[in-house]
C-alpha positions as a Markdown table, in Angstrom:
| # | Residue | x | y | z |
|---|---|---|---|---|
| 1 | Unk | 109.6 | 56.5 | -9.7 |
| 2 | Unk | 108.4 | 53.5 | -8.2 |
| 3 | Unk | 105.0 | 53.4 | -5.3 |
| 4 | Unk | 105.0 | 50.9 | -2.9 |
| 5 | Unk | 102.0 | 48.6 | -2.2 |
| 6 | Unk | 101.3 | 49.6 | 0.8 |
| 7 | Unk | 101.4 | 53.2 | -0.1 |
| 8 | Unk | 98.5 | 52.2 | -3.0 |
| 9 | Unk | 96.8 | 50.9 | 0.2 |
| 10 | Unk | 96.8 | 53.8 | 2.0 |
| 11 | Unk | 95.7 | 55.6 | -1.0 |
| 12 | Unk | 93.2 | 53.7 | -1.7 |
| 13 | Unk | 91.9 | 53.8 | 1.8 |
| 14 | Unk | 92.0 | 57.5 | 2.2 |
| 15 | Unk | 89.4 | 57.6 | -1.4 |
| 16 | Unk | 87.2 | 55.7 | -0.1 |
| 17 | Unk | 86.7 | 57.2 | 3.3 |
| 18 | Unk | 86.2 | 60.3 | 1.3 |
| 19 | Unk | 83.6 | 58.8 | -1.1 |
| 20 | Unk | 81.9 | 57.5 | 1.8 |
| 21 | Unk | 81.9 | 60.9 | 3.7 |
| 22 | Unk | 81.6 | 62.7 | 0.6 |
| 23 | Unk | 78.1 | 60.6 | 0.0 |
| 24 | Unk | 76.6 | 61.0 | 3.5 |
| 25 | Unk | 77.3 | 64.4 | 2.9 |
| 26 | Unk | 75.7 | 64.8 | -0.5 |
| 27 | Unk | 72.4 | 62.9 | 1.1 |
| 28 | Unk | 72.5 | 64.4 | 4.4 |
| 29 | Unk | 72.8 | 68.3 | 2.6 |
| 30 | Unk | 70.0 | 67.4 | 0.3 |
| 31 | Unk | 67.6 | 68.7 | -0.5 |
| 32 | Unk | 69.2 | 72.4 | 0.5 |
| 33 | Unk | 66.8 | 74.5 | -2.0 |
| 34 | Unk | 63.1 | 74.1 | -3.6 |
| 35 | Unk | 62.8 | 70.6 | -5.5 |
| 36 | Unk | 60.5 | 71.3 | -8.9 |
| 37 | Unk | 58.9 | 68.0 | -10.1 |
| 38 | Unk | 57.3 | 68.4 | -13.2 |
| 39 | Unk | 53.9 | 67.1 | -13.9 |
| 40 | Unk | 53.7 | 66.0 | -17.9 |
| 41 | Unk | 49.9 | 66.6 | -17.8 |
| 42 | Unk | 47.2 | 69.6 | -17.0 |
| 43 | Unk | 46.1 | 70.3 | -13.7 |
| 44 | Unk | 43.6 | 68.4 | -12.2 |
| 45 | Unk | 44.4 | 64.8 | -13.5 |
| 46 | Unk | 44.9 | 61.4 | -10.8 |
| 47 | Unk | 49.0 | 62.5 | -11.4 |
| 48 | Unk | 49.0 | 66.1 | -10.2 |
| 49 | Unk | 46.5 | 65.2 | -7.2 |
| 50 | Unk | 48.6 | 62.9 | -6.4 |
| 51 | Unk | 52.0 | 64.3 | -6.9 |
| 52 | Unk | 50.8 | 67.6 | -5.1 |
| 53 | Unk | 49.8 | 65.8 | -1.9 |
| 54 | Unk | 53.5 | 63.9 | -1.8 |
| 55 | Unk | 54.9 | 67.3 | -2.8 |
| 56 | Unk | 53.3 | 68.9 | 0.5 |
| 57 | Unk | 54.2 | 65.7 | 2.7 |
| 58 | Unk | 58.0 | 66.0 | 1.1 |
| 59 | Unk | 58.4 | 69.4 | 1.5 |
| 60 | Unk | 56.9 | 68.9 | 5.6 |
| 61 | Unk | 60.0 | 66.2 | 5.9 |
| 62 | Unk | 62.7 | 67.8 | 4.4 |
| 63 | Unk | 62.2 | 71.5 | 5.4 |
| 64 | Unk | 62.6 | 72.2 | 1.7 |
| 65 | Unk | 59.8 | 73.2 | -0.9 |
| 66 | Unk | 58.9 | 70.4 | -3.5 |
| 67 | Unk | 56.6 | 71.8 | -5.6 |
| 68 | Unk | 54.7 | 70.8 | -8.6 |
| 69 | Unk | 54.9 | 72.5 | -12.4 |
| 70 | Unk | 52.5 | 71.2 | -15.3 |
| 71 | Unk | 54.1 | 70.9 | -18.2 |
| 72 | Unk | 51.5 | 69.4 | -20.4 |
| 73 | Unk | 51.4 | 68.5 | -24.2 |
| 74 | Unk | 52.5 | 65.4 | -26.6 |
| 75 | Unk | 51.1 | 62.8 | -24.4 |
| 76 | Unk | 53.4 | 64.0 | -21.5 |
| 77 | Unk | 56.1 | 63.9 | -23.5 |
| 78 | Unk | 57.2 | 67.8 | -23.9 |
| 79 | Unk | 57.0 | 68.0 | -20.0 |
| 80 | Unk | 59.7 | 64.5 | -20.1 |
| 81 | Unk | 62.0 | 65.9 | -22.5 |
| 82 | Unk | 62.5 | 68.8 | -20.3 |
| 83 | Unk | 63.1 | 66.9 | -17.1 |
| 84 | Unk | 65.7 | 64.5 | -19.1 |
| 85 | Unk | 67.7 | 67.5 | -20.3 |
| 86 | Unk | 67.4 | 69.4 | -16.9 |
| 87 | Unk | 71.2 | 69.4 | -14.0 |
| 88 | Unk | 71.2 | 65.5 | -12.9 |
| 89 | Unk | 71.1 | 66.8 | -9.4 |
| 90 | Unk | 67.9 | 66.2 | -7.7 |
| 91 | Unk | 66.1 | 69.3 | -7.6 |
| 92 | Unk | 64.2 | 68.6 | -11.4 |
| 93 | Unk | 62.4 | 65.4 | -11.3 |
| 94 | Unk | 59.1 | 64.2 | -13.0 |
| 95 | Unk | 55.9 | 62.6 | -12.3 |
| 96 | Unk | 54.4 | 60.3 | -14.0 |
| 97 | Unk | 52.4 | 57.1 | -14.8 |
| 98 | Unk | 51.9 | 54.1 | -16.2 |
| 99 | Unk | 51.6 | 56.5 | -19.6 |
| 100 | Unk | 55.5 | 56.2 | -19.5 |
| 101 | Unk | 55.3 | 52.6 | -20.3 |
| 102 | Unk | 53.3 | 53.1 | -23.0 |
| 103 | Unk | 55.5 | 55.7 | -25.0 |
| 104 | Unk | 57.5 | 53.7 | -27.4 |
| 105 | Unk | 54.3 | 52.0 | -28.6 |
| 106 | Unk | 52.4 | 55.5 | -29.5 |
| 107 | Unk | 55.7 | 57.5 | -30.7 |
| 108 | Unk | 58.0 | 56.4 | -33.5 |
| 109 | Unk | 60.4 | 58.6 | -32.3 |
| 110 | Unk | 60.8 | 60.1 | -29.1 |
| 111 | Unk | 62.7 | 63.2 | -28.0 |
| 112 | Unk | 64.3 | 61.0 | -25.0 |
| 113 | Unk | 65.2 | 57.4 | -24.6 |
| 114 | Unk | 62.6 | 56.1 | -21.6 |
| 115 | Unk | 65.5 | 53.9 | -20.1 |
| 116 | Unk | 68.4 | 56.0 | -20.6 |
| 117 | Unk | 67.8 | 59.6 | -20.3 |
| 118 | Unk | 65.4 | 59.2 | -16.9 |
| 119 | Unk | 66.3 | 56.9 | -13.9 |
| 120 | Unk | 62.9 | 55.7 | -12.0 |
| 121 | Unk | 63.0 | 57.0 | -8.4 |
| 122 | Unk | 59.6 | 55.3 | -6.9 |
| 123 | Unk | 56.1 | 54.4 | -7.3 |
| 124 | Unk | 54.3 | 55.1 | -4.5 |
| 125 | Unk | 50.7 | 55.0 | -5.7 |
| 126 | Unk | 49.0 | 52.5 | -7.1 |
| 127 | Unk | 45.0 | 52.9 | -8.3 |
| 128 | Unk | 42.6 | 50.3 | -10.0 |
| 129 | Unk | 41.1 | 51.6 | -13.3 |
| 130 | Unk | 37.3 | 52.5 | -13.1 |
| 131 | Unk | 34.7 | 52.4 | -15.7 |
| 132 | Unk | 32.0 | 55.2 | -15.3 |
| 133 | Unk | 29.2 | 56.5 | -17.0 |
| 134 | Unk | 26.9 | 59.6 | -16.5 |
| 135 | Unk | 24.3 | 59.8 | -13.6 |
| 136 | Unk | 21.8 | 59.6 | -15.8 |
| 137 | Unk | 23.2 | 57.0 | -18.0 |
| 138 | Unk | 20.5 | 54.1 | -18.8 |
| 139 | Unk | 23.6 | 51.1 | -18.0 |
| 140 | Unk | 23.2 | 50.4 | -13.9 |
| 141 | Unk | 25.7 | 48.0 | -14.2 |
| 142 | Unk | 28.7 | 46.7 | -16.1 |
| 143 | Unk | 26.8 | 44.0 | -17.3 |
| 144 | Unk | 24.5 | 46.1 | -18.7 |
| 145 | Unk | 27.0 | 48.3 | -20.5 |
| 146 | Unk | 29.0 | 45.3 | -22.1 |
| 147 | Unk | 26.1 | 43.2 | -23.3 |
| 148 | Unk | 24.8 | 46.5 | -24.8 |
| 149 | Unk | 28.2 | 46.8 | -27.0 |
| 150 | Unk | 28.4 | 43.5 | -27.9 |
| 151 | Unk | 24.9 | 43.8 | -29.6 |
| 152 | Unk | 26.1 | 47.2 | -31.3 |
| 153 | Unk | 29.3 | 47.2 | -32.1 |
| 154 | Unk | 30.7 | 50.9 | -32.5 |
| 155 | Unk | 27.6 | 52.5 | -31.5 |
| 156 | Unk | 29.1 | 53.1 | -27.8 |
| 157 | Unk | 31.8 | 55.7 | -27.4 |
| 158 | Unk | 34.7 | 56.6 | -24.4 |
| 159 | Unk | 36.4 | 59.4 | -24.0 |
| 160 | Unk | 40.0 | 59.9 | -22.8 |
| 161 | Unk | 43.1 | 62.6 | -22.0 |
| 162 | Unk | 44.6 | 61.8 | -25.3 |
| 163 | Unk | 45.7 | 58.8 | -27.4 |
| 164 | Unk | 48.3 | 56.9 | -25.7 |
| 165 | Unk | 47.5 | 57.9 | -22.4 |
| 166 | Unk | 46.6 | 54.9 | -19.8 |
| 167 | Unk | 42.7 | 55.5 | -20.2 |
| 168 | Unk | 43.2 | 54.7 | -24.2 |
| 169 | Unk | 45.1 | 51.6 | -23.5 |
| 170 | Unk | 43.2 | 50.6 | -20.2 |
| 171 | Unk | 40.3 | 50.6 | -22.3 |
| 172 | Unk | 41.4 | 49.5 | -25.3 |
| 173 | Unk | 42.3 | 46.5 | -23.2 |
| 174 | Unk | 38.9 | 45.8 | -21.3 |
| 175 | Unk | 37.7 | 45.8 | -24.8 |
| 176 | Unk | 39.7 | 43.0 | -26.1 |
| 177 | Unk | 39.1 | 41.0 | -22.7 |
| 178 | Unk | 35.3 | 41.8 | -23.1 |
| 179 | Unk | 35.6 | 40.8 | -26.6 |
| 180 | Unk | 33.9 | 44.6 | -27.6 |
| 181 | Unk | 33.8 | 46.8 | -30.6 |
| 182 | Unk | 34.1 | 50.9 | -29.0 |
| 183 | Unk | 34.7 | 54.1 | -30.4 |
| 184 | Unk | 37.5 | 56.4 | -29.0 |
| 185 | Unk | 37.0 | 60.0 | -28.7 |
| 186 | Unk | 40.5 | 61.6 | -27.6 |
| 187 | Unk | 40.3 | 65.2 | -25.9 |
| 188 | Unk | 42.9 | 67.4 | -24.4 |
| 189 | Unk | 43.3 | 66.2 | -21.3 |
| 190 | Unk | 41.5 | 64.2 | -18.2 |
| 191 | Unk | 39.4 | 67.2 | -17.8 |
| 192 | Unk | 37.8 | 67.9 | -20.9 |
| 193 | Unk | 36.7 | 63.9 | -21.2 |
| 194 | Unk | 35.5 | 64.4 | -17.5 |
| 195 | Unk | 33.2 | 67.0 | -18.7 |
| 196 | Unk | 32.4 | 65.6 | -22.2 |
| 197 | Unk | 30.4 | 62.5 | -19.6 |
| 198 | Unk | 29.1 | 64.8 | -17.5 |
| 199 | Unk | 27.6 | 66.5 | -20.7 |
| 200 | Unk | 26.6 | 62.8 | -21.6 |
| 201 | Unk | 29.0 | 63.8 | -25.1 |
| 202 | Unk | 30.2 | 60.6 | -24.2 |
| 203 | Unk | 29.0 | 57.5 | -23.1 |
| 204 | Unk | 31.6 | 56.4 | -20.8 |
| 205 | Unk | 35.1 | 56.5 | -19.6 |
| 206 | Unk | 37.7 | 54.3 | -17.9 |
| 207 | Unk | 40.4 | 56.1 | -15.5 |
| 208 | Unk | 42.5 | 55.7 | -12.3 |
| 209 | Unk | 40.1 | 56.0 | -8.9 |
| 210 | Unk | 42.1 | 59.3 | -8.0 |
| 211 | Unk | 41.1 | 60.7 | -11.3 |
| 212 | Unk | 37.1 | 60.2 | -10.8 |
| 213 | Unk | 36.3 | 59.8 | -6.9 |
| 214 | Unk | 35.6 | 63.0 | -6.4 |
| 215 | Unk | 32.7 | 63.1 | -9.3 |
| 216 | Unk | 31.2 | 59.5 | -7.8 |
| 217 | Unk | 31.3 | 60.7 | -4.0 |
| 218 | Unk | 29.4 | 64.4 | -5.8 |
| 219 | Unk | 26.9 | 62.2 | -7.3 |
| 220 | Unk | 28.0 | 63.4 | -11.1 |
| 221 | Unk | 28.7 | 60.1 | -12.2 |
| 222 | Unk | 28.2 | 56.6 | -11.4 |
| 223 | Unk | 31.0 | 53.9 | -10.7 |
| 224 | Unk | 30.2 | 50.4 | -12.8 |
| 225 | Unk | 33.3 | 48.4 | -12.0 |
| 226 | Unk | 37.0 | 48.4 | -11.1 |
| 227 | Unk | 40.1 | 46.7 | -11.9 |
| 228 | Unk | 42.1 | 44.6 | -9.3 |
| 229 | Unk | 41.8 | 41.5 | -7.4 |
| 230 | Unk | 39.1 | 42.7 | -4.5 |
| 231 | Unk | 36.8 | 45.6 | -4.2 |
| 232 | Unk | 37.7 | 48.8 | -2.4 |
| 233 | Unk | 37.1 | 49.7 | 1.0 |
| 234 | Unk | 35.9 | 53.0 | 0.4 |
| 235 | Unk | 33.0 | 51.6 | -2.0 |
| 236 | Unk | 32.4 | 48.3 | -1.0 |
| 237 | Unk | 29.4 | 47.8 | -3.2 |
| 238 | Unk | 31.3 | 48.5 | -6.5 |
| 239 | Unk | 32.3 | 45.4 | -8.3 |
| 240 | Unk | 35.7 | 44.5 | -9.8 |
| 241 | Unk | 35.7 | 43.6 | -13.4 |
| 242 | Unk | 36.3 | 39.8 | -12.9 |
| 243 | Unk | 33.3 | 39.8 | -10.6 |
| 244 | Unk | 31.1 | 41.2 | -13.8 |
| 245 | Unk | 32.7 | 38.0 | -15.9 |
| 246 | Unk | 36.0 | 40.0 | -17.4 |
| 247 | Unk | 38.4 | 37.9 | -16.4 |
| 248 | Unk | 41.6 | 38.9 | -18.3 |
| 249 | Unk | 41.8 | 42.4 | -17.3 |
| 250 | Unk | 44.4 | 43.0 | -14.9 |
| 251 | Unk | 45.7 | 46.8 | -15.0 |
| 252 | Unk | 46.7 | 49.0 | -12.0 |
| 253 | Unk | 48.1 | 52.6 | -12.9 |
| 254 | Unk | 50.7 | 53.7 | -10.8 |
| 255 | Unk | 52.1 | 57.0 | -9.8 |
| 256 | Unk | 56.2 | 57.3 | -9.5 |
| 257 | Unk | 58.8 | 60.0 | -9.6 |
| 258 | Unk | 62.2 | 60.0 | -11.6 |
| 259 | Unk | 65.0 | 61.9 | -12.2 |
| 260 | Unk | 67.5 | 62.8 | -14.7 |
| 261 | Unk | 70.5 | 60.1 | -15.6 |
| 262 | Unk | 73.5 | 61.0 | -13.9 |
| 263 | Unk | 71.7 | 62.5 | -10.7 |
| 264 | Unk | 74.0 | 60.4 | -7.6 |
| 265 | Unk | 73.4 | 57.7 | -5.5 |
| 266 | Unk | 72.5 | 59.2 | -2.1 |
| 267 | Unk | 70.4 | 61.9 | -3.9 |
| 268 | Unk | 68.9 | 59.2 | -5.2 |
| 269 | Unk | 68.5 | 57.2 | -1.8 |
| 270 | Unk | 67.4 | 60.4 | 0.1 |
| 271 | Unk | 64.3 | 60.4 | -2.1 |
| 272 | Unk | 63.5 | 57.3 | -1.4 |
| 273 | Unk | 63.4 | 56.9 | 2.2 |
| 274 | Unk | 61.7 | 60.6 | 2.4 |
| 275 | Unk | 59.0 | 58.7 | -0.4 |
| 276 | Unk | 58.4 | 55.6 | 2.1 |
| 277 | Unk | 58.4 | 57.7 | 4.8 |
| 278 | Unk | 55.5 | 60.0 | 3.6 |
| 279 | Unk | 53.2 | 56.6 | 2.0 |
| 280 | Unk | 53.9 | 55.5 | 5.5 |
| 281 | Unk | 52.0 | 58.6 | 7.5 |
| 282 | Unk | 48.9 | 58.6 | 9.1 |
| 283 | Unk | 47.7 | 61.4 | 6.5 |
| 284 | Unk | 49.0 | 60.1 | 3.0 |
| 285 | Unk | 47.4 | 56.4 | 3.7 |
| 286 | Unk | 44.2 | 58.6 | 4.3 |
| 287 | Unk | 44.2 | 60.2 | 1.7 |
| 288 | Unk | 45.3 | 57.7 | -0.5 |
| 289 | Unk | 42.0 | 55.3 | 0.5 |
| 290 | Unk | 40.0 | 58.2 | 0.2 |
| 291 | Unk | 41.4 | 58.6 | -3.6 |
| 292 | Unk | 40.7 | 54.6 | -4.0 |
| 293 | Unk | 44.2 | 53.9 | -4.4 |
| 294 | Unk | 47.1 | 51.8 | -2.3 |
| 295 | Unk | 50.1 | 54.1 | -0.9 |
| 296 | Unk | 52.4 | 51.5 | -1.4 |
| 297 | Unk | 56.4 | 52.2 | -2.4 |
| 298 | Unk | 58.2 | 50.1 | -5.4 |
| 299 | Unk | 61.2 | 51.5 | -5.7 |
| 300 | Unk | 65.4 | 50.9 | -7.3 |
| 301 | Unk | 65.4 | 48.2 | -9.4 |
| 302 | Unk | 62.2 | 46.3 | -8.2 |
| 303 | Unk | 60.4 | 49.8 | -10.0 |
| 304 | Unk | 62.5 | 49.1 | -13.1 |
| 305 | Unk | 61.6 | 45.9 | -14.3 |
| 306 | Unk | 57.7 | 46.9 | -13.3 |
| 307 | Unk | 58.3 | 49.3 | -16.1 |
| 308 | Unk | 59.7 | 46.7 | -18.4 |
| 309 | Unk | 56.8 | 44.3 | -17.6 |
| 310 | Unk | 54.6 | 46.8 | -18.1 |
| 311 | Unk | 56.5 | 48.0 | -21.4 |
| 312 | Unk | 55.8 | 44.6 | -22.7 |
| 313 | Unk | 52.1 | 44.6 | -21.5 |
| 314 | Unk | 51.2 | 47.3 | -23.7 |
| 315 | Unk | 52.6 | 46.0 | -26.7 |
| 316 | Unk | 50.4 | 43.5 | -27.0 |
| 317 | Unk | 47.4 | 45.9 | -26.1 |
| 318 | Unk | 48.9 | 48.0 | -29.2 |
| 319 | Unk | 48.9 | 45.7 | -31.5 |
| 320 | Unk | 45.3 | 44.0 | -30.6 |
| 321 | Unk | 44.3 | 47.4 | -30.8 |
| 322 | Unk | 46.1 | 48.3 | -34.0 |
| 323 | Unk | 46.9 | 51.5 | -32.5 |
| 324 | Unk | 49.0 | 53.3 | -34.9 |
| 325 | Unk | 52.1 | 55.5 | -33.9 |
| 326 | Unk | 52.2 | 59.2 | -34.5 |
């Protein structure tokens, strides 16, 4: 039995009115129950502070809950894993990082492929890394603290969340651009390096703004330098790196959401627009430039290649670093 041409037409017509309804459906019903996004690190950190106050914008917007779950261990990768197996339907996604770039350069094996098994939704944060000390530390300024370490090499020590978190790398390459010889001291998470400065355990530590404005604006600590091309607004009198004479440090840590492969299109786009919409409001920017941090949105495929570029980045910090993978 033979089908005419112009019955394929109308076919063919008919399919795609109904995958164009059937997607303007899909976007307009979601979200139409609670959204989980799963935080790969403890409580606490510049991620979940972040994440938490999107969550609480998101779920304003959409009429929905989006709420947060910590999932922490493995250098966020047990908390990854989970998201990658979870429905590809928009109501299990993940926060995360700049971390994520660095994965395949800590791990010789994964338990998920980094560009197959999760789809980048959106950065929306982006934060300059900060190097603190104690509020009783003898350094006053950046200058101080490098020309200490490059008179004795090893004798200064940093702590971070964990090898292969963004800290270890950041820092690991401020010391290469500083041309400085440091001693990494790897706790449990953000927290417990937080408190090993305060406890002066440590002699200093290199984070994300979110992750220590609230112990510089308490007094607890004090702020040498930051990354990025210009200072910030909320502590104009804070240095960038460059300005202390490291010129080739350039890193910004980002906050971004994905979601399992497979989840559709218009979920997908819904996301999106409801992510630019909440970086856009009053509050968000706020908070944002309270935190030391930009609210701006990189999203699709512009998000995708910052992940490869950033991928590629940390190689080379790997291997000046010699960091060996677990």
């Amino acid at each position: 039995m033979s089908i005419s041409s112009k019955a394929v037409q109308v076919a063919l017509a008919a399919a795609a009115l109904c995958t164009a309804a059937g997607a303007a459906l899909a976007q307009g019903d979601y979200p139409s129950k609670p959204v989980r996004i799963v935080v790969p690190y403890p409580p606490g950190g510049a991620v979940d502070q972040v994440t938490r106050r999107v969550a609480q914008k998101l779920t304003e917007q959409t009429g929905q809950s989006f709420f947060v779950e910590n999932k922490a261990g493995a250098t966020g990768t047990i908390g990854a894993q989970q998201v990658a197996k979870a429905a590809p339907d928009g109501y299990t996604l993940m926060a995360n990082d700049t971390t994520y770039s660095i994965l395949p350069h800590v791990f010789h094996k994964l338990p998920f492929d980094p560009e197959r098994d999760l789809v980048p939704v959106a950065a929306f944060n982006f934060a300059p890394m900060a190097l603190v000390v104690g509020a009783e530390s003898r350094f006053k300024t950046l200058s101080d603290l490098i020309g200490y370490a490059r008179s004795n090499p090893g004798k200064l020590n940093y702590g971070t969340g964990g090898a292969g978190t963004t800290p270890h790398f950041s820092t690991e390459a401020l010391a290469s651009a500083a041309k400085i010889d440091v001693t990494h001291v790897p706790f449990k998470g953000a927290g417990e390096a937080t408190l090993a400065l305060l406890s002066g355990t440590i002699d200093f530590q290199i984070a994300s703004t979110p992750g220590v404005m609230g112990q510089v604006k308490g007094g607890k600590v004090r702020l040498l330098g930051i990354s990025g091309d210009k200072r910030l607004a909320a502590l104009p009198n804070v240095p960038t790196f460059a300005e202390a004479g490291i010129k080739d440090y350039s890193v910004i840590n980002f906050t971004g959401l994905w979601t399992p492969k497979g989840t559709p299109a218009p979920v997908m786009q819904r996301l999106q627009k409801e992510i630019a919409a909440a970086m856009a409001s009053p509050d968000v920017q706020k908070f944002s430039a309270d935190l030391g941090s930009v609210p701006s949105v990189v999203s699709g495929d512009a998000f995708t290649k910052m992940l490869r570029d950033n991928t590629q980045l940390w190689s080379t910090v790997a291997a000046a670093a010699k960091v060996e993978k677990q």
